[in-house]
Structure formats: C-alpha cells, structure tokens
C-alpha positions in Angstrom: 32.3 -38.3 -28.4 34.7 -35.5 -27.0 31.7 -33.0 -27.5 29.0 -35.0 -25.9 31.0 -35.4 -22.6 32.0 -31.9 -23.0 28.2 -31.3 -22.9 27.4 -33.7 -20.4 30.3 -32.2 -18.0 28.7 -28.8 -17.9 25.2 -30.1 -17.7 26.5 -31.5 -14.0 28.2 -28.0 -13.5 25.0 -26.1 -13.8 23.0 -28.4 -11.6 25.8 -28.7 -9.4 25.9 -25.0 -9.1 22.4 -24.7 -8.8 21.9 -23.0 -12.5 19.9 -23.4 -15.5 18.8 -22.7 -18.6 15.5 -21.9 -17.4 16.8 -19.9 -14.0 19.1 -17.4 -16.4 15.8 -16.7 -18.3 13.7 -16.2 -15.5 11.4 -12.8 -16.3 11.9 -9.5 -14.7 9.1 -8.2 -13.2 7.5 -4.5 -12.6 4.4 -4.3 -10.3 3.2 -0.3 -10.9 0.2 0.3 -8.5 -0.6 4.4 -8.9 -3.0 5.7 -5.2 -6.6 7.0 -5.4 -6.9 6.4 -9.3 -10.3 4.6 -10.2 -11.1 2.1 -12.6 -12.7 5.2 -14.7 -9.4 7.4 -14.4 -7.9 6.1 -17.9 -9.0 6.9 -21.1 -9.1 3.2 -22.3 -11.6 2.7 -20.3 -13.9 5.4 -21.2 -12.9 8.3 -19.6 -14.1 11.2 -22.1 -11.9 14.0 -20.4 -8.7 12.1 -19.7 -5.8 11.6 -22.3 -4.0 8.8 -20.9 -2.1 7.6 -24.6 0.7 4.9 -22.6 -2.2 3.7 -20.2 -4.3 2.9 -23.1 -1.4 1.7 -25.3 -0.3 -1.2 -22.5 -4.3 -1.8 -22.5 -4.4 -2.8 -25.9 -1.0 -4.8 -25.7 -2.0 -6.7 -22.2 -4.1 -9.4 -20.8 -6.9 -7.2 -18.5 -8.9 -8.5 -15.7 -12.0 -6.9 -16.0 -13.1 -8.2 -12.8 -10.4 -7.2 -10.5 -10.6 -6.0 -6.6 -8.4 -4.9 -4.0 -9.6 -3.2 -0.8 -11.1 0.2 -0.5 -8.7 2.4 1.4 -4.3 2.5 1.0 -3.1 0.1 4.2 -5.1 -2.7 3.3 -4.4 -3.3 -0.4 -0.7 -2.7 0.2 -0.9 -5.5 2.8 -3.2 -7.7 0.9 -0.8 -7.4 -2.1 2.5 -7.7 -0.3 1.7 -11.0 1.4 -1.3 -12.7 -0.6 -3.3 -13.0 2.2 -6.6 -10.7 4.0 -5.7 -7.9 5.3 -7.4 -7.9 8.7 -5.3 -11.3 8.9 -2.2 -9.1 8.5 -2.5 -6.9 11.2 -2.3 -3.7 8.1 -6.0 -2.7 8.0 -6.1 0.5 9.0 -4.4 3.9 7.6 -3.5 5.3 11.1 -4.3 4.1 14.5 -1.5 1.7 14.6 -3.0 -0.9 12.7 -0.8 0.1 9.4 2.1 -2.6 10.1 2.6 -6.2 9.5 2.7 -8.9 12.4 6.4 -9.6 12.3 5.7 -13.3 11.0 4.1 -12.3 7.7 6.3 -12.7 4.7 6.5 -10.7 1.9 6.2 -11.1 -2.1 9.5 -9.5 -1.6 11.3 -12.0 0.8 10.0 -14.6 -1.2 11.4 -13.5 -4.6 14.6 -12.2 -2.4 15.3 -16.0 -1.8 14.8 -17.3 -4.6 17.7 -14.8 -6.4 15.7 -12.1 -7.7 17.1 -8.5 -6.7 14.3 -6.6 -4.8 13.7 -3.1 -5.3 10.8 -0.8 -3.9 10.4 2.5 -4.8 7.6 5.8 -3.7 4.4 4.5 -1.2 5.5 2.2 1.1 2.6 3.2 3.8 3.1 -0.6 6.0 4.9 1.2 9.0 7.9 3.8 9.4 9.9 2.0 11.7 12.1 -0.9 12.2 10.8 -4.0 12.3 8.3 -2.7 9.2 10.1 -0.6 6.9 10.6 -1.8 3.0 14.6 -2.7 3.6 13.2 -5.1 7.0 10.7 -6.5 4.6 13.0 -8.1 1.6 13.5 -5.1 -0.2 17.2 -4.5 -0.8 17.3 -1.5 -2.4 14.5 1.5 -1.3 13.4 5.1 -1.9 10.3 5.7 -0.2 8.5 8.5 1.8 7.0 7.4 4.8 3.7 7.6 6.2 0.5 7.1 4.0 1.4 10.6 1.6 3.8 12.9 0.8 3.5 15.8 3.4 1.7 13.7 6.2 2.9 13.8 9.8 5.6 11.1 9.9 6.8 12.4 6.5 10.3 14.6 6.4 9.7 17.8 7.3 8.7 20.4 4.5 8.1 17.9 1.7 5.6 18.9 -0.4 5.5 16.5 -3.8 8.5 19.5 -5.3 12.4 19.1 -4.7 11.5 16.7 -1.7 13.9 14.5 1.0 13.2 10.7 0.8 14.6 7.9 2.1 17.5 5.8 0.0 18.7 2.3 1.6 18.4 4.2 4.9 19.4 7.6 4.6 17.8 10.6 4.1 18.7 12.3 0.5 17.1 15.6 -1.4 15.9 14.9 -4.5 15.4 17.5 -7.1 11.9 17.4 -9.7 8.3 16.3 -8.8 7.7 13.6 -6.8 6.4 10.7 -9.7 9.2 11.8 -11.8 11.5 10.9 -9.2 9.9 7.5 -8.3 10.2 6.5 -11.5 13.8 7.8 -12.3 15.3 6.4 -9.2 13.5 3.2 -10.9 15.3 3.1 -14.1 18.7 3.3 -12.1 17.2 0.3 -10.3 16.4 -1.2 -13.5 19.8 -0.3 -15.1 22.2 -1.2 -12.3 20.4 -5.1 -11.8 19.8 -6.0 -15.7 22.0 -8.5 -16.0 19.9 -10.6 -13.4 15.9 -11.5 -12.7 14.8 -8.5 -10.8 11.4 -7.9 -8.9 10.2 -4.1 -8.7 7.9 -2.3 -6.7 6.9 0.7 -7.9 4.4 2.2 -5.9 3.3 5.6 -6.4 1.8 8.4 -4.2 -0.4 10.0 -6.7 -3.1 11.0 -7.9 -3.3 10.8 -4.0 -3.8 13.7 -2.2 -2.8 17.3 -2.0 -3.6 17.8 -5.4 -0.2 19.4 -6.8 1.2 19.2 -10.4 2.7 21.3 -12.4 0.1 23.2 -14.5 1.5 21.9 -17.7 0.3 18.6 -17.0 -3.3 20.8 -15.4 -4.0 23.3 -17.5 -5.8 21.1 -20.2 -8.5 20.0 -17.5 -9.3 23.1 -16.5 -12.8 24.0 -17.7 -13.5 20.2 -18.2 -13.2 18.3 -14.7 -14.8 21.3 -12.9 -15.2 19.8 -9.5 -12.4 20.8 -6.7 -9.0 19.5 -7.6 -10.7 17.5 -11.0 -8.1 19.4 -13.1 -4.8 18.9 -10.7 -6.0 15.4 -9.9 -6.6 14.9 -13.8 -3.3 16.1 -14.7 -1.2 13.8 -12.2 -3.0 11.4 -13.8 -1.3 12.6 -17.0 2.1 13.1 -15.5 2.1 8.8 -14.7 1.0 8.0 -17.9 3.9 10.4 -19.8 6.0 8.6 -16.8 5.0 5.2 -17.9 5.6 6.0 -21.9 9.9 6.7 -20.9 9.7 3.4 -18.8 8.4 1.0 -21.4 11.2 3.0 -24.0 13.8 2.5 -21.9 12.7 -1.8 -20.7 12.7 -1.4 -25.2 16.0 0.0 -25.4 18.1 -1.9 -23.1 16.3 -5.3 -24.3 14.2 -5.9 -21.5 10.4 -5.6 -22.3 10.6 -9.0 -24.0 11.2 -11.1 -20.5 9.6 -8.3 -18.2 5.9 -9.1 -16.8 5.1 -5.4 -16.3 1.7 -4.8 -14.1 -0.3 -1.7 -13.9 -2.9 -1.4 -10.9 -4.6 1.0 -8.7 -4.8 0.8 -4.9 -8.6 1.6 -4.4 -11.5 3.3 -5.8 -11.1 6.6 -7.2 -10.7 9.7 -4.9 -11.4 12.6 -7.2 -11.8 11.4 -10.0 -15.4 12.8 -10.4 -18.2 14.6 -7.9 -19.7 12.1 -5.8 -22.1 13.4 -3.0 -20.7 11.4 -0.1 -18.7 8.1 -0.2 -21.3 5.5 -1.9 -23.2 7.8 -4.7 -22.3 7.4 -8.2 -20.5 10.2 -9.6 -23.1 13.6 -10.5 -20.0 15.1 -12.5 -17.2 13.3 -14.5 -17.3 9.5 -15.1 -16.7 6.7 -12.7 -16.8 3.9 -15.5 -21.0 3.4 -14.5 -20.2 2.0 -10.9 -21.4 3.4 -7.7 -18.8 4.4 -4.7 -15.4 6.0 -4.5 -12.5 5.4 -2.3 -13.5 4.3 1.3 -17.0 2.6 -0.1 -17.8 -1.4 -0.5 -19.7 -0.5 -3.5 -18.3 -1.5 -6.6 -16.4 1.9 -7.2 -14.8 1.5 -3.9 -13.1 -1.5 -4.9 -13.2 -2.5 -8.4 -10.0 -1.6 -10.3 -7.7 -1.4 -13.4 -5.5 -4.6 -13.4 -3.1 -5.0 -17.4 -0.6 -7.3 -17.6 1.7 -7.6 -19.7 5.0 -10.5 -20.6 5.8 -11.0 -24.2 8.1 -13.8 -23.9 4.9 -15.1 -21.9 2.5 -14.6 -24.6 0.4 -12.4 -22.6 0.2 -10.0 -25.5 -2.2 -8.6 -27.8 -5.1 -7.4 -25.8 -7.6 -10.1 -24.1 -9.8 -9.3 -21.6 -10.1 -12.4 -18.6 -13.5 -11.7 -17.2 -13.7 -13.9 -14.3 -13.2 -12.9 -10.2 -9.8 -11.8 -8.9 -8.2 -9.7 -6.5 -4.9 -8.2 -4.9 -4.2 -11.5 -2.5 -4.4 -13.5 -5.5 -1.0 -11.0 -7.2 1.3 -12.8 -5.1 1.0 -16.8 -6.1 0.3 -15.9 -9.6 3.7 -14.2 -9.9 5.3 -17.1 -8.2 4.0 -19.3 -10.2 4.5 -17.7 -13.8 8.3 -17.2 -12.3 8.5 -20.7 -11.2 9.7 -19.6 -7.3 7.8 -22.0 -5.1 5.6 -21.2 -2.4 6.6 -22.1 1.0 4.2 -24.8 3.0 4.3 -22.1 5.8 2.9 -19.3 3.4 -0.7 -20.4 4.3 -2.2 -18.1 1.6 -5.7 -16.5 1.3 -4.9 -16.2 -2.7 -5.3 -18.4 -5.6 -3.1 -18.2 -8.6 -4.7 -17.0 -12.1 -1.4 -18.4 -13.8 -3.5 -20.4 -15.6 -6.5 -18.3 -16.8 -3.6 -16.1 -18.2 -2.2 -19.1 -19.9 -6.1 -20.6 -21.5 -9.0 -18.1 -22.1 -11.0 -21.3 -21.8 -9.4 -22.4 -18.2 -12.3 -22.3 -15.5 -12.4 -19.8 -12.9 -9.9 -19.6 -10.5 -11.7 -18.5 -7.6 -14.9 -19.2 -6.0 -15.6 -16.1 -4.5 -14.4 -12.8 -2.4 -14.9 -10.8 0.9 -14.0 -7.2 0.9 -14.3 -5.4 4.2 -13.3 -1.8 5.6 -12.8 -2.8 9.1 -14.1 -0.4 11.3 -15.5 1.7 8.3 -14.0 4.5 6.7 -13.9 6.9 9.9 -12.7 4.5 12.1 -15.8 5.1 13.9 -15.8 2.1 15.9 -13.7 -1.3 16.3 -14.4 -3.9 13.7 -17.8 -5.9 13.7 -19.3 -8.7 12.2 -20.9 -8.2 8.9 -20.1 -3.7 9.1 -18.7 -2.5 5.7 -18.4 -5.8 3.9 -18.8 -7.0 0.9 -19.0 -10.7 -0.4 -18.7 -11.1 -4.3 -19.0 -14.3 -6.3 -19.6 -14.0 -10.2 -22.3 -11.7 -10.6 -23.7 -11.4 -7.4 -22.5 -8.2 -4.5 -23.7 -8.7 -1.1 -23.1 -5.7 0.8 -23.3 -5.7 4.5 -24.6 -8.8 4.7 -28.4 -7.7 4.0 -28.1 -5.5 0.2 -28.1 -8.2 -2.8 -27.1 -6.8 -6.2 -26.5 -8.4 -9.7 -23.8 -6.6 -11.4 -24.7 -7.4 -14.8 -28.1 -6.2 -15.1 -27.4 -3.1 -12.7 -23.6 -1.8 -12.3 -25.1 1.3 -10.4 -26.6 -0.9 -7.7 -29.4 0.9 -7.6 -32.2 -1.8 -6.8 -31.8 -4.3 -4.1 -32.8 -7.6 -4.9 -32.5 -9.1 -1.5 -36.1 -9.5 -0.7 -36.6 -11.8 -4.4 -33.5 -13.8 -3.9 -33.4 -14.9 -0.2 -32.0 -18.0 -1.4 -28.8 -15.7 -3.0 -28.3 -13.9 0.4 -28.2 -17.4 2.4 -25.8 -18.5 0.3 -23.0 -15.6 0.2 -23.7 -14.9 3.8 -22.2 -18.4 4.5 -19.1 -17.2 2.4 -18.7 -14.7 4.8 -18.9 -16.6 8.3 -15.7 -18.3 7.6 -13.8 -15.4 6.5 -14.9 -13.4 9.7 -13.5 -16.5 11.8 -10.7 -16.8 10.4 -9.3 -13.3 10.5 -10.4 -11.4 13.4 -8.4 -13.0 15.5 -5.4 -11.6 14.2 -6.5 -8.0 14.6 -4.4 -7.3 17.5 -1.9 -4.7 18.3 1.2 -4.7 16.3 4.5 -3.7 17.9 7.3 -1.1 17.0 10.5 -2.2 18.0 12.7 0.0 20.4 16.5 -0.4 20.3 16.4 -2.8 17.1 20.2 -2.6 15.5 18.8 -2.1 12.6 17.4 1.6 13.5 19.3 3.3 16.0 17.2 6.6 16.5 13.6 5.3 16.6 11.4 8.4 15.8 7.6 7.8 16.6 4.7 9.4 15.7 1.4 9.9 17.0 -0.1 8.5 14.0 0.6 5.2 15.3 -1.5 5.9 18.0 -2.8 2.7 18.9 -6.6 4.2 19.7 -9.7 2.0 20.5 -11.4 4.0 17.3 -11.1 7.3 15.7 -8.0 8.6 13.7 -5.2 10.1 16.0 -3.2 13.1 14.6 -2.0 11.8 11.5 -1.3 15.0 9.2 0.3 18.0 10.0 -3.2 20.1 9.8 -4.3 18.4 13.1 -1.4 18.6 14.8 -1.0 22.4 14.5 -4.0 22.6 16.4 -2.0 20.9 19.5 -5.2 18.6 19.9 -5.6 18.0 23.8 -5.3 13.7 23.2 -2.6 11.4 23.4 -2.5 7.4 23.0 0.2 4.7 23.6 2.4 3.5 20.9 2.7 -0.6 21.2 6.4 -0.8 21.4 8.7 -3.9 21.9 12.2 -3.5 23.8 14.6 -5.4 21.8 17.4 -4.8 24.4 17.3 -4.3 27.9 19.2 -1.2 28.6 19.3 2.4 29.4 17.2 4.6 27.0 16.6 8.3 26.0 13.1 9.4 25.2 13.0 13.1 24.0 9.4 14.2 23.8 8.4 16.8 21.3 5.4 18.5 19.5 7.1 19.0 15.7 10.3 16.9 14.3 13.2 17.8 15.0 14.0 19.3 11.3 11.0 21.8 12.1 13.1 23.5 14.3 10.3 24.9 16.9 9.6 25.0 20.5 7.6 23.0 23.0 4.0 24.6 23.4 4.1 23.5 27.0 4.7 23.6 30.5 5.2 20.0 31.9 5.6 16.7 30.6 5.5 13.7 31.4 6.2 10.2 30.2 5.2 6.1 31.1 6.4 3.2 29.8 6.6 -0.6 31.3 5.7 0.3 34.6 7.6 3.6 35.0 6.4 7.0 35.3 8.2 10.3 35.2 7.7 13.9 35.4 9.7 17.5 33.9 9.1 21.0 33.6 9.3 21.7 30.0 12.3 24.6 29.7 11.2 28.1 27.5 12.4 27.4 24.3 13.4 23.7 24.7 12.6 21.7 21.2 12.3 18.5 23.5 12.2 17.2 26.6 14.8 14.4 27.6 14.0 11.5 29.6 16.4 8.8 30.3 15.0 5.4 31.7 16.2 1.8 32.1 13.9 -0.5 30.3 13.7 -4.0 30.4 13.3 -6.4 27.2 9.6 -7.1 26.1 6.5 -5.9 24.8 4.9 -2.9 26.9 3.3 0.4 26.2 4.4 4.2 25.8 2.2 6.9 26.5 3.0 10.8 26.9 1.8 13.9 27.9 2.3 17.9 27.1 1.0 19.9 30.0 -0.3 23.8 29.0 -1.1 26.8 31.5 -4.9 25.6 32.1 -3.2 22.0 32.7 -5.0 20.2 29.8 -2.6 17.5 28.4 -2.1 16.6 24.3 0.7 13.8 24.0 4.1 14.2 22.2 3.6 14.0 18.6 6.6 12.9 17.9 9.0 10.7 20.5 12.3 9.8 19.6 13.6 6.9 21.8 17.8 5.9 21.4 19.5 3.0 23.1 22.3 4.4 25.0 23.9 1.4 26.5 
C-alpha cells in the first residue's frame, strides 16, 4: 500500500510540475538543409561521378520522399521552411532587394519548439535578414553561428571571409574561426549537440555549400577533375564530398553519445542544383553530368528547379530501414510534421499553408496528405520585374506540372518535360489553373516592404547594406564584385525607428573592417522628412551625420557625389542611437 501511494504521490508531482514520461523522451531533432545541391548531386540517387558513401548510407536507413519540393532560389525555401507557410505570404521572397526578411508577426519552427522546452540552435546560412528585428537569436534561436547575407563572401558578409579561417557570428559577437567553412558549421554543431544532451533539442544546421564561389580544398577536388568537366564541376563536386565526410563524424558522434536512437535527423537541399551539371541557360536539361532525368536548375519552375532530396530518419520512431513515400510534399509542410511527431502543438494563430505527413511516415498505406502545390519565383529569377499573376509558377498535383499557367506536363510518362500536353488536356489545365487563383489571392497581399529596425536594444550599431535595397525590380549591389565598380544607383532601406532620439548615420562605400576611403566628394543623406548635405573630407572612411528622428516607419536613402556630380548611394550606413 506504502508503494502504491508512493507511486501515486509522484505521479501528481510530475503533472504538477508540468513533466512526463513522454516529455523526458521527447526526440532531438537535426534539420541538415546543404545550398545549391540537386536532387542528382548524391550518389544514391544515381549520380555516376559523385561518391557520396554517408549520403547514401542515411538513404538506405531513412524514410525518402521521392516527391518533395521546396522553392527554386535560397530566401524563399528558408522562409517557407522556417514558418510553414508560402513564401510570398512571408514577406522572404526574394535574395536581395529587401524582400529577404520576415514580417515581424511570422513565427518561427524555432519559437515554436523554443516554447515548448526544446533548446534552439542554428548554425551556417541563415540568409532571412542581417539585422535586428530578423537575425537567428530575434527569431527563437538561442544559441547561433551564422554568416550573414545569402553566401560566404557577399556584401553584408564580414570583411575578407572567403570559406578559409573565416569571422562569423556567435550569440552576437564576431569570432575567427580556424578550418573551412562546412567543417566549422558542423563542429560548432557538435558542441551544440554536446553541451544540450541531457534535454530535447531542435537544430538548424544550414549550410552554405555547394553554394557558390566554388572553393574546397583539392583533396576533396582533385578526384573530379577530368570527370565533371564543366566550370567549377570538380570544386562543386568535391564540397559535395566534404558534407558528406562531414555528415559520416555527425551520425558517429549522435552513435557515441547515445543519441541517434531518439534523434529525427533530416537531410534536404534548398533548391535545384547550381552546378551540378552543364545546363544551357536556366530551364534545359543538363548536356553534361546528370541531373537525375529532370529538366531545370536553380532559379527554374521546371522540375530540376525545385524537386529535391528529402531522408528522414528516427529510430525510436520506426522510420528506419529504407522506404520510399511517393506522394506530394514540400518545405511548408516540414514545420507541422515535426510538431506533430514531437507532440508540441500548433498554435490557433499559426494559420499554416502546410499539412503534416506525420502520418504517411507512420502508414505506407495512409492516403495522401496533400492535394496539391504552387511553386512560384516571384518576379523571376532576375528580378526583372515586380511579381505578376501566373509569371514563373508552377502548380503540381500528383502527376500533373502546370507551368505558367499555359505548359501541361505529365511527369510520369515525361520527367524531361519535353512535350506539352496542354492542347489534348484542356480539361487538366482548367482544373490546376483554379488551384492557382486562390493561392495568388491569398499571398500577394502580403508582399509589402519589410522594415529594419533602427535603435532596437537588441542591436546597438545597426550596419546596413545596400543589398537591402528596397528597389521596384532588379538586384541592387549585393556582392562585393558590383560594388567595386561604385555603381552610380542608390535605393532606400525601409527602416523603423524604435526610439525617438538623436541618431548618428555614418555613410560609407566599404565596411568599416575594410579600412578604405570614400571615393567621393559630397554626400548627402534623407530620412523621415529630413535632408542633409557634407563635403566628404580626403581620406575620410565615413561621413557622419547626426539627426533627431522621431519613432515610426519611414525611409533612408543616400547619396555619394563624384567630380562629374553623378551620385551612387552609401553601400554601407551604419546608424547608432545616441540618446
């Protein structure tokens, strides 16, 4: 009798305390996406050149969706797969432009496993927005290392990084890190991993390759050369190789400290492949090297814009073995499923574009969990004008890819999309066209400006950068390349004064780690109403402004004056609240 109360008593402790059995046992999870790798870049899928042995050992011991999509370009999946809902509905649907942050009322995957007592840990491509209210650690992340910016050695990045010995940012701060930049990603990981074991944790683990200057050590190269003879095939190839060797100490270390048994561990690509093979333009199918049959790359609504790997993998789940689940999902469905096989419910307020494949995981024989799909580049993949109706969109439901809203393909019978059916199935194209209606309804409304906040306690020194350039279309100067050519254009940066108070706004042409002078003769700055003018000093780094600014949304804009007067803006703009 003394036993049973005994065991009764602490039964009311734990639900007292909010504990339980099933809350101590919650799974861990690890959510790898890699950047610019294709659903043809691994070995297990077919891949004749590349050896990817730890990629094709967690395909044989996972559950893979055969059918999986995300968007076609970096921004948009991230956002899509941080919040579970479209993109374009996000505000995050661009790369540059200022359409790469959130609206400040989306929440995270993060925030929602932060409250429900996970620890949150991001690490490598972040690529939602550099600045407070939009960086990883504002988002639900509590513990980051991340570069900024959409790759390693873009504009907004630190100064001088260039994927070797490299300065990221940790939990705020900038720190040097020695070794190449996957290695470090995934080492900083394990210390994530290590330090939070003893509770459920959630990981982000996002990296920057096979993006993107092409650099690798040649150990991991030299093997490829001779076999993916196209442009950066072999370097490309070969970061390819340093993820998977990556991925192999991972799963050995999750073995070793007992945590691969209760750890749902993901592996998934951002987009279509980037160079991966020779494609002649966006929306060919590859004329060298494989691209698993499908048409497209990166930046294409064809299949191999969008269509990617998706393994996952939870012993204690079952999800073992190797099973293939054929039917339609995508990134915005990641986000419910996870919730659901972690038993962390979903707020009434989350009002989510994705549908949970918990079940289909669970039941080979459970019907499909979605209906169908829309997957759409707003404004295409140069930015070449705003977003329309219908432009670079895709609708998908089982077999069937309407493209554009005109080109009807069947998958099955032609994975090349080579002959549109359109014209012999006018009843198909009636059909998915009033898929898309809705969609386009729904979300464009939300494709308004996003704001960056300006004395926000959170970041004391706001540095801008012209990448954020909110411009009507087009790319502003986003990488260093562009900028060194002192382009004669300048756009506003949609800001939002948290504080009313005096400000200083320095106005320069490089960071302030680059160490180099003003190209200029006069500048000049406008913000909320105000307007002011300075001659730019030889040899000044920056130009100084210092304005009282009242709370609210408003607009920055700046100019660099040369000899001939012709004005480029101020790349980069740091703004500081002084009182």
């Amino acid at each position: 009798m003394n036993q049973m109360f005994r065991l009764f008593t602490l039964i009311l402790l734990a639900n007292w305390f909010g504990f339980s059995s099933s809350a101590a046992e919650r799974p861990n999870v690890i959510l790898i996406m890699t950047d610019d790798q294709g659903y043809g870049d691994l070995a297990c899928h077919g891949n004749p050149i590349l050896k990817t042995p730890h990629l094709d050992q967690l395909f044989q011991e996972s559950i893979r969706l055969t059918d999986f999509h995300v968007s076609s370009f970096c921004t948009p999946t991230r956002a899509a797969l941080m919040t579970g809902r479209y993109p374009a509905r996000t505000g995050a649907y661009r790369t540059s432009s200022g359409r790469t942050m959130l609206h400040t009322d989306e929440r995270t995957i993060a925030n929602l496993f932060e409250e429900n007592g996970y620890k949150t840990g991001m690490s490598g491509k972040w690529h939602l927005g550099d600045n407070a209210p939009h960086r990883p650690q504002d988002r639900g992340f509590q513990h980051t290392i991340w570069h900024r910016c959409g790759g390693v050695g873009q504009a907004s990045d630190y100064w001088g990084n260039d994927y070797f010995d490299d300065t990221y940012e940790r939990n705020g701060e900038f720190v040097k890190f020695d070794g190449y930049c996957t290695d470090v990603w995934f080492s900083e990981s394990l210390k994530f991993i290590e330090q939070n074991q003893a509770e459920p944790f959630f990981l982000y683990l996002a990296l920057n390759a096979p993006h993107g200057p092409y650099r690798v050590d040649k150990k991991w190269s030299d093997s490829y050369r001779g076999h993916a003879d196209w442009g950066a095939g072999p370097e490309f190839y070969g970061m390819v190789a340093n993820i998977d060797h990556n991925l192999g100490l991972l799963r050995e270390r999750l073995e070793t400290l007992k945590l691969a048994e209760n750890t749902i561990l993901i592996f998934m690509t951002d987009n279509g492949t980037a160079n991966g093979a020779k494609f002649e333009g966006l929306t060919s199918e590859a004329i060298k090297g494989y691209n698993a049959g499908m048409r497209g790359k990166k930046s294409s609504v064809y299949e191999g814009g969008h269509r990617v790997p998706f393994f996952i993998h939870w012993p204690a789940g079952g999800f073992v073995g190797g099973r293939d689940l054929d039917s339609l999902a995508a990134h915005i469905d990641v986000l419910p499923t996870l919730a659901e096989l972690c038993e962390i419910p979903l707020p009434n307020s989350n009002a989510l574009d994705g549908i949970s494949f918990a079940k289909s995981l669970r039941d080979a024989n459970a019907l499909p969990h979605r209906d169908h799909l829309v997957v759409q580049f707003q404004g295409g993949p140069y930015f070449s004008s705003s977003p329309q109706k219908w432009e670079y969109s895709c609708v998908l439901k089982e077999n069937w890819r309407l493209i554009d809203g005109k080109e009807l393909y069947d998958i099955h019978a032609d994975l090349a999309q080579r002959h549109d059916i359109s014209a012999k199935r006018p009843d198909l194209v009636k059909a998915l066209r009033a898929c898309y209606t809705p969609f386009w309804e729904s979300v464009s409304p939300r494709m308004t400006p996003v704001s960056i906040d300006l004395g926000n306690p959170a970041e004391k020194r706001t540095v801008l950068c012209s990448q954020d350039w909110y411009m009507p279309n087009g790319n502003p100067p986003w990488n260093f390349s562009s900028i060194k050519r002192l382009p004669r254009v300048t756009g506003p940066w949609m800001v939002d004064v948290k504080q009313a108070g005096r400000y200083r706004l320095t106005l320069r042409q490089w960071p302030i780690e680059a160490n180099q002078t003003v190209n200029a003769l006069r500048a000049k700055v406008q913000i909320a109403g105000q307007e002011k003018e300075s001659k730019v000093e030889p040899g000044s780094q920056g130009v100084e402004f210092e304005m009282n600014l009242a709370a609210g949304k408003t607009k920055l804009l700046t100019w660099l004056y040369n000899e001939d007067g012709q004005a480029g803006g101020a790349y980069f703009t740091e703004v500081e609240l002084l009182e």
